[in-house]
C-alpha positions as CSV (number, residue, x, y, z in Angstrom):
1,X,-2.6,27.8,4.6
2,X,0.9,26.6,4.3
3,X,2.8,27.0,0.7
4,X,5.7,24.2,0.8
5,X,7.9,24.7,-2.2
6,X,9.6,21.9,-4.1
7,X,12.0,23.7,-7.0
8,X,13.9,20.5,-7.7
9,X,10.6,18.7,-9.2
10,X,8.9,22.3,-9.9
11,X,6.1,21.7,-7.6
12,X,4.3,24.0,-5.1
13,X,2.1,22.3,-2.3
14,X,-0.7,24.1,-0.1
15,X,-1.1,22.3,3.4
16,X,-3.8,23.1,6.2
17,X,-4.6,21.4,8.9
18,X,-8.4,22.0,10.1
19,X,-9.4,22.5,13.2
20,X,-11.1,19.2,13.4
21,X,-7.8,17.2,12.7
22,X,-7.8,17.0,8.9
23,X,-4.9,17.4,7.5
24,X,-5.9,18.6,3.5
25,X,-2.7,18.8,1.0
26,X,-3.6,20.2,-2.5
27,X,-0.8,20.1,-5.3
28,X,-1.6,22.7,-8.5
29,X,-0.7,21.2,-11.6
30,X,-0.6,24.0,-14.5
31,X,-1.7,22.4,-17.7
32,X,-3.2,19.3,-16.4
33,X,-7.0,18.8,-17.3
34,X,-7.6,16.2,-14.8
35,X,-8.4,16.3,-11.4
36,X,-7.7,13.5,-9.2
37,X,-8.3,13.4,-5.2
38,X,-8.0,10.6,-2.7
39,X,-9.6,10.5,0.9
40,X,-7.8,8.5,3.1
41,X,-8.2,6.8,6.7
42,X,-4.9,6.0,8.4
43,X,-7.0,2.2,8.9
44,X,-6.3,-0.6,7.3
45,X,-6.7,-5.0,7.5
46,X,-3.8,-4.9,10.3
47,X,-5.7,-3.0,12.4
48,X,-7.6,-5.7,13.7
49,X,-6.8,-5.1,17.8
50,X,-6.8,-1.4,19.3
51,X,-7.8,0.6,22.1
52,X,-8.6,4.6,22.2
53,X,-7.6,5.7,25.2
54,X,-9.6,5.8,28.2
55,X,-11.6,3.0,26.5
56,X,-12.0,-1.0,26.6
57,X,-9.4,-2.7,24.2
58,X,-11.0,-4.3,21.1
59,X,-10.8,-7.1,19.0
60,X,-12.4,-7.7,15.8
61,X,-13.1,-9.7,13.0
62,X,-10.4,-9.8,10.5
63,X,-11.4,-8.4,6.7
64,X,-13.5,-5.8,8.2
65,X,-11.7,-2.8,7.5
66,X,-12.0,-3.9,4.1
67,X,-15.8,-5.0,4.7
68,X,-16.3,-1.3,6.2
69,X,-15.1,0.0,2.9
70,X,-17.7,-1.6,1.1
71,X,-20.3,-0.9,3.3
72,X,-19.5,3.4,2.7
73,X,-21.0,3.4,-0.5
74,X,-24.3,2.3,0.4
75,X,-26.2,5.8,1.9
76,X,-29.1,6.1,3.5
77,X,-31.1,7.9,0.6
78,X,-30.8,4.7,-1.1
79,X,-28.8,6.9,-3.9
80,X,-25.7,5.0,-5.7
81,X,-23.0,7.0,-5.1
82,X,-20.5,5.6,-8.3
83,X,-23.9,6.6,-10.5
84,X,-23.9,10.0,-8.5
85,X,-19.8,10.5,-9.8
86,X,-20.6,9.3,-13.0
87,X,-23.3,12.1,-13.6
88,X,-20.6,14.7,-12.5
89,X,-18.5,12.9,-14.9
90,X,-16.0,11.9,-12.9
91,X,-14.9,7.9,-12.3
92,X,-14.7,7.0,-8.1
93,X,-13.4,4.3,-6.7
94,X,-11.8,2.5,-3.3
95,X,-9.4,0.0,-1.8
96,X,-8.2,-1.4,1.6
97,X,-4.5,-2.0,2.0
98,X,-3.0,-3.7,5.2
99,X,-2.5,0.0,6.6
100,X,-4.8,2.4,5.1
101,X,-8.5,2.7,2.7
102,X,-8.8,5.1,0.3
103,X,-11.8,6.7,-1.5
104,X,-10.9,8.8,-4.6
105,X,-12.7,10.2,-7.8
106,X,-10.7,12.0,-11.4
107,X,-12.2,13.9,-13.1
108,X,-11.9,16.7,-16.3
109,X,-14.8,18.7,-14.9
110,X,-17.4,19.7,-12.0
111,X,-14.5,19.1,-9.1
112,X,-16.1,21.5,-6.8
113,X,-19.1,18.8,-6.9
114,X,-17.2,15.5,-7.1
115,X,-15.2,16.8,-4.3
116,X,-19.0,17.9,-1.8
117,X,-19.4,13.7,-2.8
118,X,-16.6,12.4,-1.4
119,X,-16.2,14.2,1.4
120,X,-20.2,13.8,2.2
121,X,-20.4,10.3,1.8
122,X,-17.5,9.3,3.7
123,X,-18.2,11.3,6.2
124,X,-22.0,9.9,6.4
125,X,-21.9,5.8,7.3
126,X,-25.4,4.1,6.7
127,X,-25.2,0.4,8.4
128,X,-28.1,-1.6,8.8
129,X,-28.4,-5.3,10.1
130,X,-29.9,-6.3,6.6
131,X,-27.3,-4.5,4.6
132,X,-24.6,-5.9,6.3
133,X,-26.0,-9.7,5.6
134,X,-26.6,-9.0,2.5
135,X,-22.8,-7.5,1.5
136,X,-21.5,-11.3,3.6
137,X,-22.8,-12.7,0.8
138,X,-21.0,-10.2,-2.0
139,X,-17.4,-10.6,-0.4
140,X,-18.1,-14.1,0.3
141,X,-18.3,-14.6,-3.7
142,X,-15.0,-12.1,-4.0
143,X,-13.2,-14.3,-1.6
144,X,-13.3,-17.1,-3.3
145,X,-12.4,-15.7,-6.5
146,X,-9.3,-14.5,-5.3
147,X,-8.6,-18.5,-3.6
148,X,-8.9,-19.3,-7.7
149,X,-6.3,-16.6,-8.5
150,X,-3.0,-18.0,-9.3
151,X,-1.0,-14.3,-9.2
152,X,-2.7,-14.2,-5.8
153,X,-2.3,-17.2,-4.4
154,X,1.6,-17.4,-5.3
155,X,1.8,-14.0,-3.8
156,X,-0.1,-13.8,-0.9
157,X,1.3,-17.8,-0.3
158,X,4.4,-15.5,-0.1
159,X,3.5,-13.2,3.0
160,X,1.5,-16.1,5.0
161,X,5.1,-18.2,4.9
162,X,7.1,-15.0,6.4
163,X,5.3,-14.4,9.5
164,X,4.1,-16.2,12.1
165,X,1.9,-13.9,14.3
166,X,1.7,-10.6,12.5
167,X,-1.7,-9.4,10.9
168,X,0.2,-8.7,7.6
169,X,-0.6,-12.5,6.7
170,X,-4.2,-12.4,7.2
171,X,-5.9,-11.8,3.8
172,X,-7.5,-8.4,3.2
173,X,-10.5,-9.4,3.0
174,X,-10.7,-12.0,5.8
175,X,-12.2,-14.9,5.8
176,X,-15.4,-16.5,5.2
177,X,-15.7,-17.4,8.4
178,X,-14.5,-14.1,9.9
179,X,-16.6,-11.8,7.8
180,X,-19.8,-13.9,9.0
181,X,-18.9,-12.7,12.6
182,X,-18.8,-9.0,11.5
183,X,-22.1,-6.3,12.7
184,X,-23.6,-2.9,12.1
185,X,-22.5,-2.4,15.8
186,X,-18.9,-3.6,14.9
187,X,-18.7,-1.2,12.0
188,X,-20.0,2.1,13.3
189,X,-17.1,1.1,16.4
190,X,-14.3,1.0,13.7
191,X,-15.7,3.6,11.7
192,X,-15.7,6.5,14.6
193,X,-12.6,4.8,15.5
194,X,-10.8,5.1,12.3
195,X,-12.8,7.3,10.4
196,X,-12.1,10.5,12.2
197,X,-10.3,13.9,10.5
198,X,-7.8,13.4,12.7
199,X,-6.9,10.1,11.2
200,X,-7.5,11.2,7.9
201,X,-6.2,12.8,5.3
202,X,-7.4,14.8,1.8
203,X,-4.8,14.9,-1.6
204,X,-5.9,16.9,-4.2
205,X,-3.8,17.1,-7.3
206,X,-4.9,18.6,-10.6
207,X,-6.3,21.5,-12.5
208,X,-7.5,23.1,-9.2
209,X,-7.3,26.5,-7.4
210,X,-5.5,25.8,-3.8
211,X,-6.9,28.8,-2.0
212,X,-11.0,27.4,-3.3
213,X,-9.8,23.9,-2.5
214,X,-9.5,24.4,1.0
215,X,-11.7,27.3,1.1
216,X,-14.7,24.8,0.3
217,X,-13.2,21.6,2.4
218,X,-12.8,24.4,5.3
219,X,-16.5,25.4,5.0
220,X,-18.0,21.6,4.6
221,X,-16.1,20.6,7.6
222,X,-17.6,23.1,9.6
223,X,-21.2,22.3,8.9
224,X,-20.4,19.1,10.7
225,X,-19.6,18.1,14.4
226,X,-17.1,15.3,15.4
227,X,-16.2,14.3,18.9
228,X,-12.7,14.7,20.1
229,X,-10.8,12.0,19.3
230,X,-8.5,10.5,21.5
231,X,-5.1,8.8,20.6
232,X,-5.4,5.5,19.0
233,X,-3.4,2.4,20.5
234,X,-2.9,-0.4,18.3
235,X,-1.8,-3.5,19.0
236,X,0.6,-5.9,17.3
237,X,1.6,-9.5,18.0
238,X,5.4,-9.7,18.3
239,X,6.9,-11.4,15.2
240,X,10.0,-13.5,15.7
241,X,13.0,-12.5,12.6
242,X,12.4,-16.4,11.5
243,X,9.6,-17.3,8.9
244,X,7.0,-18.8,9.5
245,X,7.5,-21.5,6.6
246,X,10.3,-22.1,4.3
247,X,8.5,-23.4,1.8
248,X,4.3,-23.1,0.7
249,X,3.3,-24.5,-2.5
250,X,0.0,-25.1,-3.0
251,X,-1.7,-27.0,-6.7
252,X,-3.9,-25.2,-9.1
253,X,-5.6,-25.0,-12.8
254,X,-2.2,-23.4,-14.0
255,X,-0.5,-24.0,-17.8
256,X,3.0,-22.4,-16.2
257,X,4.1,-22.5,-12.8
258,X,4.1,-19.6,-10.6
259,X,7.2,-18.9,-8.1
260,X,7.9,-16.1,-6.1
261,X,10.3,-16.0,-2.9
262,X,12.2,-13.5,-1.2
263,X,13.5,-12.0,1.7
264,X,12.0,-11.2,5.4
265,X,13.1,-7.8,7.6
266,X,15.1,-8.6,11.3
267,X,13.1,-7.1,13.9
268,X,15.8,-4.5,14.0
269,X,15.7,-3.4,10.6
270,X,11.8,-2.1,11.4
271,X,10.1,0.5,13.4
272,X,11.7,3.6,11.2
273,X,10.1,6.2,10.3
274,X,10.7,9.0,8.2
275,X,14.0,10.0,6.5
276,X,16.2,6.8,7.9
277,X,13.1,4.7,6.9
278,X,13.0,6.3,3.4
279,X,16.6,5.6,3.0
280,X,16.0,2.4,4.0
281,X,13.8,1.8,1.9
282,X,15.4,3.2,-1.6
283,X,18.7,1.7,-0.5
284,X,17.0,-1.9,-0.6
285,X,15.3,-1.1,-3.8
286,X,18.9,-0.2,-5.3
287,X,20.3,-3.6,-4.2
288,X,17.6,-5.5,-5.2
289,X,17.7,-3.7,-9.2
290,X,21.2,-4.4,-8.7
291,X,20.5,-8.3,-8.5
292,X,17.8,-9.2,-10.2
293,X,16.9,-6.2,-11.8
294,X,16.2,-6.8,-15.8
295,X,19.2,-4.6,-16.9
296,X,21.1,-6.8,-14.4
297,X,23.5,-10.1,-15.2
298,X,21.4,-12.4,-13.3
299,X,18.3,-11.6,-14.6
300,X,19.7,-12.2,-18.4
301,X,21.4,-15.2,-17.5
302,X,18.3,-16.9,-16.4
303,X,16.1,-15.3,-19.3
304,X,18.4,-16.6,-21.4
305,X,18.2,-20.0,-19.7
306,X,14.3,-19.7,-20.4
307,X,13.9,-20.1,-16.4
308,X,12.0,-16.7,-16.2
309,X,10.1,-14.4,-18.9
310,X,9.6,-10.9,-19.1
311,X,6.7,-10.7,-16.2
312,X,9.9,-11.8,-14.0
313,X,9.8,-8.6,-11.3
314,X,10.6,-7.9,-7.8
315,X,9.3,-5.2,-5.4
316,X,10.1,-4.2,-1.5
317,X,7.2,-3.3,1.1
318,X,8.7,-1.6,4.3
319,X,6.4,-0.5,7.1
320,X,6.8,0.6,10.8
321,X,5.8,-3.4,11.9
322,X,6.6,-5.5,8.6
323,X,9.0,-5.2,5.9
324,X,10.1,-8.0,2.7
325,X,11.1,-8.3,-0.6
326,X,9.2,-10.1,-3.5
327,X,10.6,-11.9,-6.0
328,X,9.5,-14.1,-8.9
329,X,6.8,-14.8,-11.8
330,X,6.4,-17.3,-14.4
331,X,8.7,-20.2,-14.4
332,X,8.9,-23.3,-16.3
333,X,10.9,-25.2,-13.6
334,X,10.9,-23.7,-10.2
335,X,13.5,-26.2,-9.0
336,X,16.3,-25.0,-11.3
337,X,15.1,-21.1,-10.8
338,X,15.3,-21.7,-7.3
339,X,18.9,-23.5,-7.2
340,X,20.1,-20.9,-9.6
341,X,18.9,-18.7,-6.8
342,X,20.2,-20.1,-3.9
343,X,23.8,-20.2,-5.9
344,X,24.1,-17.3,-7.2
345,X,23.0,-14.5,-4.8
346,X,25.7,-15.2,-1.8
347,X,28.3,-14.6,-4.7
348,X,27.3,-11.5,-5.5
349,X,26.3,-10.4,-2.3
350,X,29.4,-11.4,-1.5
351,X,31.9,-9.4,-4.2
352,X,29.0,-6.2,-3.8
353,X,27.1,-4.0,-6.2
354,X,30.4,-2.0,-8.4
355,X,30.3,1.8,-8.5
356,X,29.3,1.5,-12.5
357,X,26.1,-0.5,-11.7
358,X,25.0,2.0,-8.7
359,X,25.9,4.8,-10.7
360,X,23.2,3.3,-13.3
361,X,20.6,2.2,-11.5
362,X,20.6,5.2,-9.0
363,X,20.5,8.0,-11.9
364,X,17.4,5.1,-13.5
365,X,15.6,5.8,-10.6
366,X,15.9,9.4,-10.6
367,X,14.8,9.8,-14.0
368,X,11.8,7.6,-13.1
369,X,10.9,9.3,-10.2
370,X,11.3,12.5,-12.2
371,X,8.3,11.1,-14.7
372,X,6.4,9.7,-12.2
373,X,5.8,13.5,-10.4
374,X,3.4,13.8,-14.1
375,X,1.1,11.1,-12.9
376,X,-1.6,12.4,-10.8
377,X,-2.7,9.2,-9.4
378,X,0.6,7.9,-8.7
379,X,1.6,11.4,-7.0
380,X,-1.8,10.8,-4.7
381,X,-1.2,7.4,-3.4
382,X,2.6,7.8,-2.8
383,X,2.3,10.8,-1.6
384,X,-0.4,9.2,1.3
385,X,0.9,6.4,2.1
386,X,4.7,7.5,3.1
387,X,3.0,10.7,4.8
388,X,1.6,8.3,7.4
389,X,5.0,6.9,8.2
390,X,6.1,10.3,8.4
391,X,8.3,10.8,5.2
392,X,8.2,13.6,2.2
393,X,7.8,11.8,-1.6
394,X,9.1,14.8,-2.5
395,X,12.1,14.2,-0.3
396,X,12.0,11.2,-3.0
397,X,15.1,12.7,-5.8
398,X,17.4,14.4,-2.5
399,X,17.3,11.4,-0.7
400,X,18.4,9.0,-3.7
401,X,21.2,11.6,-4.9
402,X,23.0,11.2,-1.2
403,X,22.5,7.5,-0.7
404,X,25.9,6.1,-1.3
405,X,27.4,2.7,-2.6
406,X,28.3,2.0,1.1
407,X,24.5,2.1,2.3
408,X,23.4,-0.2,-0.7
409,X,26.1,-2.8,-0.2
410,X,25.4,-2.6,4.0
411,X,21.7,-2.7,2.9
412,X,22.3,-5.8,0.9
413,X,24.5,-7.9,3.2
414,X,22.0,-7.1,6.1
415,X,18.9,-7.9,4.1
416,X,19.7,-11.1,1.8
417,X,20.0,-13.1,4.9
418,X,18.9,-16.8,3.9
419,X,17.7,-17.3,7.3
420,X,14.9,-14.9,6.6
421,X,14.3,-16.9,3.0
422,X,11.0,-18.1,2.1
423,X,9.0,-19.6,-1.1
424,X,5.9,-19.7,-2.4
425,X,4.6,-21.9,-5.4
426,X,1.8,-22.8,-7.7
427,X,2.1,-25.5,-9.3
428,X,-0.3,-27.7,-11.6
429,X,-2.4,-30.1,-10.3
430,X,-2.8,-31.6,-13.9
């Protein structure tokens, strides 16, 4: 077992890779009482077209990564497994992302147990044709609530107007016609795809002793047997730098308007990985506080204006195949927000973000990151999902004190390109 020591956040984590693939991290957290542990397949609703080598390539129907996720809580005992946490004391739960699921419990006591449970159960798929009707039926009724979510729809409207061909635009959960297509044979071929160690990976944070934490996931991997795994291909449209709309609005049961819009990545700004794509990453953040942020002149002119209200926010997703900013909330009048917008970012994009303001936002977001390393579920997932595009969070506070003013103004000019721009709206259909 590997000790990796972090003294700038005071951290010390324990890393062993099994010999079955897994790759199990542990972080010790003196003081803590809770315990919080995710398990995590590198396999999410993108992953809809790949090939293991030395195989047939393979399509399938999209929302089933997400469908499959479902599906692993139902075992073959017939035992539920959230009642089985919930008598260990301990609170489990899941979710598919477009590039990875996660399974996770916390817990105060009884992790030796909790931690048997999750391991056993996701390591033990029970898929039968009725069970697999009858859960159509389940995230049939889930799709359609999300259709009748305005914060969803005005998001989501968001991604399916940036791309054209890429699987980021296909909802998580598919479709209803989709998931009708999707079988027991279909899941057990994405699940011993997917759900091998090799493409997985265990985070442990909490009131826990490294050396028994992999002591025990050492000795339950051993009492089972997986075939070797051969490298997964996955396959990816190519996606054009233009969006795929300019413009979505759709009409719903809404008392304020919903607007968000934002910014699509050039082809050449993606396939990073590790440090330059973390630096890419935080840079664009920085730029992006800088402009709209709510400590930033923009943002209190149109507050002030009563064109936005405090849910106002923004955010930046960057993988290895997609990457956009998000922009937006509440409006009263999209129109104006919009033209406000459009006016008023090439001007400052144009003069650049001053020394003072980087200064600011750069030591913010230090100290953030700084009280974020107490949160063991933020810790977990962040920690998961930059590990499988290859970067350190705890590279997270080194990286952000050597980004310079330069990079954030070269990040900005490259990445507010309105050629990229797209909108999304809900609007009442009162």
């Amino acid at each position: 077992m590997q000790k990796i020591e972090h003294r700038q956040v005071q951290e010390s984590l324990y890393y062993e890779r099994l010999p079955n693939g897994l790759e199990v991290y542990v972080l010790p957290k003196e003081g803590f009482s809770k315990t919080y542990a995710t398990f995590t397949t590198q396999y999410g609703s993108i992953d809809n077209a790949f090939q293991v080598k030395g195989k047939e390539k393979m399509v399938v129907p999209d929302g089933i990564a997400h469908f499959l996720e479902h599906k692993m809580f139902e075992q073959e005992s017939g035992e539920d497994v959230f009642q089985t946490f919930s008598r260990q004391g301990a609170s489990a739960n899941a979710f598919t992302g477009f590039t990875r699921t996660a399974y996770l419990f916390s817990c105060t006591s009884n992790v030796e147990r909790n931690l048997e449970t999750l391991l056993d159960f996701v390591q033990s798929p029970y898929f039968t044709d009725e069970n697999v009707e009858k859960e159509k039926g389940i995230i049939g009724q889930e799709i359609r609530m999300y259709d009748d979510n305005p914060d969803w729809r005005v998001y989501f409207g968001l991604i399916e107007a940036f791309y054209q061909n890429h699987p980021v635009k296909i909802d998580i959960a598919g479709t209803i016609d989709s998931i009708t297509q999707i079988t027991k044979e279909m899941l057990y071929l994405c699940y011993h795809t997917f759900y091998h160690p090799s493409n997985m990976l265990l985070f442990v944070v909490g009131s826990v002793d490294p050396e028994k934490v992999v002591e025990q996931v050492r000795n339950n991997q051993a009492k089972k047997s997986f075939a070797e795994q051969a490298e997964i291909l996955r396959f990816v449209p190519d996606e054009p730098d233009q969006v795929g709309e300019r413009r979505k609005e759709i009409q719903l049961s809404v008392g304020i308007p919903k607007c968000m819009f934002g910014f699509k990545e050039s082809q050449q700004a993606l396939g990073k990985s590790g440090q330059s794509m973390f630096e890419q990453e935080l840079a664009t953040k920085i730029c992006l506080e800088a402009l709209l942020g709510s400590d930033s002149e923009l943002y209190q002119s149109l507050y002030n204006e009563g064109l936005i209200d405090e849910n106002f926010g923004l955010d930046y997703a960057l993988e290895k195949g997609y990457g956009h900013s998000i922009i937006g909330g509440d409006t009263s009048n999209p129109e104006k927000l919009l033209a406000r917008i459009q006016e008023e970012l090439p001007k400052r994009v144009k003069q650049g973000i001053s020394a003072t303001d980087f200064e600011r936002i750069r030591k913010k977001r230090i100290g953030s990151s700084l009280r974020m390393f107490n949160y063991l579920e933020w810790i977990a997932n962040q920690f998961t999902g930059y590990r499988f595009n290859g970067i350190d969070l705890f590279q997270m506070i080194p990286t952000l004190e050597q980004i310079t003013l330069e990079q954030v103004n070269q990040r900005m000019r490259e990445h507010i390109n309105w050629d990229r721009f797209a909108v999304s709206l809900v609007t009442s259909h009162l």
